[in-house]
C-alpha positions in Angstrom: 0.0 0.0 0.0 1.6 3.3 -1.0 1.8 6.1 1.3 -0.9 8.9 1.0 0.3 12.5 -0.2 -0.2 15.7 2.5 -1.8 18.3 1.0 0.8 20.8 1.0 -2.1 23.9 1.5 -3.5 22.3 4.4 -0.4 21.4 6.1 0.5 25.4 6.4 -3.2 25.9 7.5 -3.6 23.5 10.2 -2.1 22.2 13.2 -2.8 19.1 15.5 -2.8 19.5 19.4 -1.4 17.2 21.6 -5.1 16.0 22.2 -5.7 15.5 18.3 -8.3 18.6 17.9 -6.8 20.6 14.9 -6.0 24.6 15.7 -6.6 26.7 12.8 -6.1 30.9 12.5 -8.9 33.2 12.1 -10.1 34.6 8.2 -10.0 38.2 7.4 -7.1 39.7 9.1 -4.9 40.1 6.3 -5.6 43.8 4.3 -8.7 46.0 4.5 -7.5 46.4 8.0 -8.4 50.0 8.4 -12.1 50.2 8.5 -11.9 47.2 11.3 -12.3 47.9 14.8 -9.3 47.7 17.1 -11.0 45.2 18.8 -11.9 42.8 16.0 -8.5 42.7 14.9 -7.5 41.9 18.6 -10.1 39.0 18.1 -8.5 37.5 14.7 -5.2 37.4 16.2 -6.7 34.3 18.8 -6.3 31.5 16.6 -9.3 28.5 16.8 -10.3 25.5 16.4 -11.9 23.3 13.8 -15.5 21.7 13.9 -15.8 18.5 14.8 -17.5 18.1 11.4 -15.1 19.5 9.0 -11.8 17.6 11.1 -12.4 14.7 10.0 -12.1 15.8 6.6 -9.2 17.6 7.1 -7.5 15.0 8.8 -7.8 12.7 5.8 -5.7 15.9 4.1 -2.9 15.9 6.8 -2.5 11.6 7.5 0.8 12.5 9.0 0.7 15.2 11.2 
C-alpha cells in the first residue's frame, strides 16, 4: 500500500494539538485592515479550532501530522 500524499495547502493551514483537535487561525485579518475595529483585529489574532464536522475531513488531508 503506498503512502498517501499531505496536501501541501492544508499542512501550512492547520495544526494538530497534543489531544488530536486541529487549531486553525482566524479569516479576514490580512488587508482592508483600516475600517476594522481595534477590537476585531484583537479577536483574529486568537487563533481557533476546527469543527468536529469539517476535522475529520481535514484530517484525511494531513495523515501525517
Amino acid at each position: 500500500m503506498p503512502k498517501i500524499k499531505t496536501n501541501r495547502g492544508a499542512a501550512k493551514r492547520f495544526k494538530v494539538t497534543g489531544s488530536g483537535k486541529i487549531k486553525r487561525n482566524k479569516a479576514y485579518a490580512r488587508h482592508i485592515l483600516t475600517k476594522k475595529t481595534t477590537k476585531q483585529k484583537r479577536g483574529l489574532r486568537a487563533g481557533g479550532l476546527v469543527s468536529k464536522e469539517d476535522s475529520d475531513r481535514i484530517k484525511k488531508l494531513i495523515p501525517y501530522l
